[in-house]
C-alpha angles and dihedrals in degrees: 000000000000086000093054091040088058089046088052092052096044097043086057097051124110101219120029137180118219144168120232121200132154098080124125106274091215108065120095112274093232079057100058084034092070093034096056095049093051088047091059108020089103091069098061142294114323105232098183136350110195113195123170129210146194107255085218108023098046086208118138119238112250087250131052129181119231130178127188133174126197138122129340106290096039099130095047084060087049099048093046095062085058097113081027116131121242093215112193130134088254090043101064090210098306118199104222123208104209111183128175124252109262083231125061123183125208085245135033094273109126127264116250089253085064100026076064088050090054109041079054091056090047095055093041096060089041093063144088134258117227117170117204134198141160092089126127108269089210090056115129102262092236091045096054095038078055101049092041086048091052104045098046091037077094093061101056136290112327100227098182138345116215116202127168134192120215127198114337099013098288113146108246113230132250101058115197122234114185104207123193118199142078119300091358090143089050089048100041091055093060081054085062099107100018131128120273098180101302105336126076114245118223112203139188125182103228120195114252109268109242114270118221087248078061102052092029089070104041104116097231100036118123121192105220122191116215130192133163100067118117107277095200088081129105125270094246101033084057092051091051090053100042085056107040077050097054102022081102087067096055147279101354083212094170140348116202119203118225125175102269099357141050138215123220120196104198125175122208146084104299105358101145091056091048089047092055101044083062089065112106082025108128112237098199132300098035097299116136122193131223115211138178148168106270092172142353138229107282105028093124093054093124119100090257111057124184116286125220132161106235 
């Protein structure tokens, strides 16, 4: 009885915080972002769509947080589209689970569940990038993600370690670890040379890739959607030659890899109309490209731009 009282009462509200799940994990986050905020853009005004990301991987995580505020009645729009498909072209027909914060504030203000989302996502963009190597690739996973937490916790908060296997389950050097605090690059390059536990790290402080936040608001950056290359190639032969194709157009700033497409963020006058006039253009080995303009500078002009953790 408590459980469908609390339905009643969130399906009357007029602003309301979920969770949706259920969407395919390998599709670009600046795709799910829009598809997301069309889903659900008949229940009321979107007020904010966090979706984080892997910095290397560029794969989604399985849950994103929405709100959205409107008229009376608003939840109840939201919670009727939970079992609804997320239909796109990138989607395949999704069937999406939306389920309600457990906490619902008296505003628009986010849950804790997604205040904590969101203060992630802060201190994520907010670190540093060091890149180590010198470890054992045959090392337990845990083990290493220990050892790694513990010698750079000196240095400032370890927001994330990103480490990646390769064929056969051997753990692909370098591994990623995202530090927070003053002075954390200065501090994790005296660790370069020290002891982990029997072996010497070697460590380089990288910049911070560009998000999509990032590239979506620079004032001159088109998104371009290419199809026609060989899709049997790897992932990051694919990305060297996209952008050695349309670095003539502009800054290549990000390429996202879909399953039989790609998306090209490219910054510079004019830079839409470059990118088009390469489709029909041969890439090597008889393949010819089809491109064309997805979105233009200035789509995300609204207070509540797209989230995604870095």
């Amino acid at each position: 009885m408590e459980l469908m009282g609390r339905d009643a009462s969130i399906r009357k509200r007029s602003c309301i915080q979920f969770s949706v799940m259920g969407y395919d994990t390998l599709v670009a986050p600046y795709d799910l972002d829009r598809a997301l905020r069309k889903h659900f853009a008949s229940c009321g005004r979107i007020r904010q769509c966090c979706i984080s990301r892997d910095p290397f991987s560029g794969y989604v995580s399985s849950c994103a947080w929405m709100s959205i505020q409107g008229e009376k009645g608003t939840g109840g729009k939201v919670l009727d589209l939970n079992g609804s498909y997320l239909n796109g072209s990138y989607f395949g027909g999704c069937k999406l689970v939306v389920e309600a914060s457990p906490s619902q504030g008296p505003d628009i203000e986010f849950s804790p569940e997604a205040a904590a989302f969101s203060s992630a996502r802060s201190r994520l963009f907010r670190s540093i990038i060091v890149s180590v190597s010198g470890f054992d690739p045959w090392l337990p996973e845990h083990d290493l993600e220990s050892s790694l937490s513990r010698h750079f916790s000196s240095c400032g908060e370890v927001t994330n370690i990103s480490i990646h296997r390769g064929p056969g389950g051997i753990i692909k050097s370098p591994a990623f670890i995202f530090l927070l605090g003053e002075d954390a690059a200065e501090q994790a390059l005296e660790l370069s040379g020290s002891d982990v536990g029997g072996w010497k790290v070697a460590v380089k402080v990288l910049p911070l890739p560009p998000t999509i936040n990032d590239i979506s608001n620079q004032s001159s950056c088109f998104g371009i959607s290419v199809t026609g290359y060989d899709t049997l190639l790897p992932e990051d032969d694919l990305k060297t030659a996209l952008s050695k194709h349309f670095r003539s157009c502009g800054e290549v700033m990000d390429i996202s890899i879909r399953r039989s497409s790609a998306f090209i963020y490219i910054m510079g006058e004019g830079a839409g109309d470059k990118a088009t006039e390469l489709s029909g253009s041969d890439m090597g080995g008889g393949w010819k490209v089809v491109a064309k303009v997805d979105s233009v500078p200035g789509e995300y002009h609204d207070e509540d731009p797209p989230m995604f953790i870095g």
